[in-house]
C-alpha positions in Angstrom: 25.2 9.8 67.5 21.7 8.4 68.3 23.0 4.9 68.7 19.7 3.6 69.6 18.0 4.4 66.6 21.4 2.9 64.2 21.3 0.0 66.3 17.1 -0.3 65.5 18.5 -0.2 62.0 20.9 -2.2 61.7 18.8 -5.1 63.2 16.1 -4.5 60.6 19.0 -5.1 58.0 20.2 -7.9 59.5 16.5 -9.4 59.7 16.1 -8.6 56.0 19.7 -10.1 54.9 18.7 -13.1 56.6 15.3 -13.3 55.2 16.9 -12.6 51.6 19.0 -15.8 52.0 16.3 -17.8 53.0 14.6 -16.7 50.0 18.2 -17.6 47.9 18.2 -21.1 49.2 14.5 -22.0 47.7 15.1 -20.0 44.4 15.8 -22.4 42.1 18.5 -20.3 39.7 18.5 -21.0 35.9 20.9 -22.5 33.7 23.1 -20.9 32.3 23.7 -18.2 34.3 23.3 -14.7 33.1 26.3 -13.5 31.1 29.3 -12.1 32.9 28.7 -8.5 31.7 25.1 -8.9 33.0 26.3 -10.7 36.5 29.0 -8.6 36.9 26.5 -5.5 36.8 24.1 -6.7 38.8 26.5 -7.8 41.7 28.0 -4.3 41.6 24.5 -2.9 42.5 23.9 -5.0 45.3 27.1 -4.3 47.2 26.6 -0.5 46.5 23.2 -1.0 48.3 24.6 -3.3 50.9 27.8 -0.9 52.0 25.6 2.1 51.9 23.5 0.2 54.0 25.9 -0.7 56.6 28.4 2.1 56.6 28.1 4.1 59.8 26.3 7.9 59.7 25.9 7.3 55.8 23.7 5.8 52.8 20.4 4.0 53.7 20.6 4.5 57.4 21.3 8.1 56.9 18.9 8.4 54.8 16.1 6.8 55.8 16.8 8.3 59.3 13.7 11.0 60.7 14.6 14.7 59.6 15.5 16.4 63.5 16.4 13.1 64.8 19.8 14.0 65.5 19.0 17.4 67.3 19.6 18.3 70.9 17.0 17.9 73.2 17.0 20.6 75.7 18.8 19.4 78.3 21.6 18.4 75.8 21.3 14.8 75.2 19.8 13.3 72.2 16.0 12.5 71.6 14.3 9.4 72.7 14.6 6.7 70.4 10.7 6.5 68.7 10.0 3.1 68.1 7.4 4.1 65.0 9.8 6.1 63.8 12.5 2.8 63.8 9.7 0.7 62.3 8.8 3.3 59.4 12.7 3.0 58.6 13.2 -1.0 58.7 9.6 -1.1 56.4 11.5 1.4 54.0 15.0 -0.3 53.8 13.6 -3.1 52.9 11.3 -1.7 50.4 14.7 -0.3 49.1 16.7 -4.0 49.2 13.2 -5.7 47.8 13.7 -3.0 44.8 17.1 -4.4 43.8 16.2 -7.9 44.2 13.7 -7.5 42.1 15.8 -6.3 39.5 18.3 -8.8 39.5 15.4 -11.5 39.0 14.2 -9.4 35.8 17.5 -9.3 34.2 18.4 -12.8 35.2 14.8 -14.4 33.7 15.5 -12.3 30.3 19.3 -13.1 30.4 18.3 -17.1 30.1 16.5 -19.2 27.8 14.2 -20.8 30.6 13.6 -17.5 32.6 12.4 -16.3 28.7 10.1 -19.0 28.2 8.1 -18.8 31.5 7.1 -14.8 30.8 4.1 -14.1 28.5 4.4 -10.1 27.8 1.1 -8.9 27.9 -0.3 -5.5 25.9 -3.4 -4.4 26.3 -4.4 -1.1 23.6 -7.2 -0.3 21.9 -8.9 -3.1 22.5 -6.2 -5.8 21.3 -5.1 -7.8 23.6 -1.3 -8.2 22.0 0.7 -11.8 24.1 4.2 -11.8 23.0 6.5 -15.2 24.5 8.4 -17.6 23.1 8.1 -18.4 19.4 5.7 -20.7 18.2 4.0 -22.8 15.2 1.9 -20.5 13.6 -2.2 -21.3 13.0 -2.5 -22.8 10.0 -5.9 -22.1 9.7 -8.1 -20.0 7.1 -9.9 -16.7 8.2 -13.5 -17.4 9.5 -16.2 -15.2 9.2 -17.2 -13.4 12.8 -20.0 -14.2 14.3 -23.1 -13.2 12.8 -21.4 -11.5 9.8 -23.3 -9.9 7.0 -22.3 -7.9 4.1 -24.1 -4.1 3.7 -23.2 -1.2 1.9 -21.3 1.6 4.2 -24.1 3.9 4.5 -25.9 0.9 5.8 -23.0 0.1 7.9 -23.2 3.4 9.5 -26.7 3.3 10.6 -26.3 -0.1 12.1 -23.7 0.3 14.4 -23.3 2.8 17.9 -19.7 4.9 16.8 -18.2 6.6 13.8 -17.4 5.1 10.7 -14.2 5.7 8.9 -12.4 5.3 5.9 -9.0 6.1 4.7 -9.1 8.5 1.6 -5.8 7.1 0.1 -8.0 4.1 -0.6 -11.9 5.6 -1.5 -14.8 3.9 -0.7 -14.3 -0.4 0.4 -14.8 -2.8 -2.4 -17.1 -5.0 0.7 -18.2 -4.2 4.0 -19.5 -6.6 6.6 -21.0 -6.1 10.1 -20.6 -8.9 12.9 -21.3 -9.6 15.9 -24.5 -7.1 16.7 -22.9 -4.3 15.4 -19.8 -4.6 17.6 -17.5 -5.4 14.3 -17.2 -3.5 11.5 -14.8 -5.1 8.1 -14.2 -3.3 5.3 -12.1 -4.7 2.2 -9.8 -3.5 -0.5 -7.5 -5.6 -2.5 -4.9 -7.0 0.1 -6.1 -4.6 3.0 -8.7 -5.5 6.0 -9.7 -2.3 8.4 -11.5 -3.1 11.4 -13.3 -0.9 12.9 -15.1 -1.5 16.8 -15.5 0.3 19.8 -12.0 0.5 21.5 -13.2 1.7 24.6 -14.8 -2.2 25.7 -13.3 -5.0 27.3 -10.4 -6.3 24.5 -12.0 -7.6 21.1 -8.9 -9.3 19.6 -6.1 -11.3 20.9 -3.0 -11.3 19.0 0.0 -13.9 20.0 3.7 -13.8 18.9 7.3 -14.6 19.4 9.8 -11.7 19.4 10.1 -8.9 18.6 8.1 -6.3 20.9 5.2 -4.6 18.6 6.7 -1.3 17.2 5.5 1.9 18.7 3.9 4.4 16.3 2.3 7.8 16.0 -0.6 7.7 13.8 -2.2 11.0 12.8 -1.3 12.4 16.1 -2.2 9.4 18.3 0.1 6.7 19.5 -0.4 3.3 17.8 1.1 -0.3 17.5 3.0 -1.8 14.6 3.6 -5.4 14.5 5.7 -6.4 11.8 5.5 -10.6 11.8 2.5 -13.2 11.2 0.9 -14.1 13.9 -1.9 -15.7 15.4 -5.1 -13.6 15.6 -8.2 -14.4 17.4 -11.4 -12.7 17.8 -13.3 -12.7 21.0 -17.3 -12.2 20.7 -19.8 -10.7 22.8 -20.5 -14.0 24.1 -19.8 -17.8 23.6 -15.8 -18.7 23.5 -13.3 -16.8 21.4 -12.6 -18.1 17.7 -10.0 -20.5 16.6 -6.3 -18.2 16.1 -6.0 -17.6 12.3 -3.0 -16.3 10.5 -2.6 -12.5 10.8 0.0 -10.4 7.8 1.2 -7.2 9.5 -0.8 -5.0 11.3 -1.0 -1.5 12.7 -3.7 -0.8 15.4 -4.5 2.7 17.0 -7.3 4.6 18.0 -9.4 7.3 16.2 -11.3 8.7 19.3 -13.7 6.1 20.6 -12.8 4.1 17.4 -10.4 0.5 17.9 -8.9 0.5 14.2 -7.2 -2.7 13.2 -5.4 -2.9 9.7 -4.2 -5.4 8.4 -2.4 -5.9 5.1 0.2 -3.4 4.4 3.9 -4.8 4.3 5.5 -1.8 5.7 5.1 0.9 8.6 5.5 3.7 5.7 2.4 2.5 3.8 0.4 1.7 6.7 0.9 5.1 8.4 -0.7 6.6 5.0 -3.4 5.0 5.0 -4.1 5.5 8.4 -3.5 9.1 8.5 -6.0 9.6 5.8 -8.9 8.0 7.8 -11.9 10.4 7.0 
């Protein structure tokens, strides 16, 4: 047994337990705690990693331990302890030990109502930037047009702007259509349905904010996309100048058609919305 290089390891553990409970003293732990299912699992994890960790010519020593370490030299005593070698091995156990801390903080902040309402979840697709947290009021304010908005025709529309124009068959051609912001925004209208249209390639264009659930994930005509089911707040961000006041979005599904961000808004279910956006033409 190569005790110099166990030894090495051990003290590395021993380092990194003592750091740990440092770092336990100045966390300041939520209340409630996590429930007792939750607790019970996460506790169960650590002192798996912690025995494995400590238990002689097995787990994390073992494991982390240099392939031929352990062989004969030739004059049939063991191989030099290499300090590198010890130091690539503390720098991994306590990769190993950071790894299961920081799962126990993740399921401890979503296990508790305080750890829930410091976490903004953050989705960023197709140029939508999606911020789901804790619930909130939502904008009571009516839609505004973009910036610089204008109504053409479509064939107008598709002159005026640098990508591909759509529409969805299932609907025909838009009762209005409205460019904004340079040509960076393209609206089209139905009776109760918006479509969006804008390069989904740029920085994000919209923000959307919510309280739970997650956005649904979809496939849309062969491409993944986003369903959110609840109102929420929806605000557009220009070019330049600030973003817009939040106004009150109906459900929306938003996906990408090559380059193409598509945002519609307006159908009460997944089914319907899936339709129309598989017949985009």
């Amino acid at each position: 047994m190569n005790s110099s290089n166990d030894s090495d390891d051990i003290s590395g553990f021993a380092e990194l337990e003592a750091e740990l409970r440092a770092l336990s003293d100045a966390l300041a732990v939520p209340e409630p705690s996590p429930p007792a299912d939750v607790a019970r699992a996460v506790r169960a994890t650590l002192e798996r990693e912690v025995s494995d960790a400590t238990a002689p010519n097995r787990g994390v020593l073992r494991r982390f331990r240099l392939r031929g370490s352990d062989k004969a030299a030739p004059n049939g005593g063991m191989r030099a302890s290499d300090p590198a070698a010890s130091g690539r091995r503390r720098f991994r156990l306590r990769q190993k030990i950071a790894a299961v801390v920081a799962t126990f903080l993740v399921v401890l902040i979503a296990a508790t109502p305080q750890g829930r309402a410091a976490v903004v979840s953050i989705l960023r697709f197709a140029g939508v930037e999606i911020r789901v947290g804790e619930p909130a009021p939502l904008p009571s304010g009516a839609s505004s047009p973009l910036p610089g908005e204008r109504r053409v025709t479509l064939a107008e529309a598709r002159t005026q702007v640098r990508f591909p124009l759509v529409v969805p068959t299932a609907l025909g051609d838009p009762a209005d259509v409205r460019i904004a912001d340079g040509g960076r925004v393209v609206s089209m209208f139905w009776p109760g349905i918006r479509l969006d249209q804008y390069d989904g390639r740029l920085q994000s264009t919209w923000r959307k904010e919510m309280g739970p659930p997650w956005p649904e994930e979809v496939t849309v005509d062969g491409v993944i996309g986003v369903w959110i089911q609840q109102p929420h707040g929806l605000q557009y961000t220009p070019a330049t100048g600030p973003p817009q006041e939040l106004r009150l979005a109906g459900p929306t599904l938003i996906w990408q058609h090559g380059p193409v961000g598509m945002r519609l808004e307006g159908p009460t279910t997944i089914v319907e919305a899936r339709q129309l956006a598989n017949s985009v033409r």
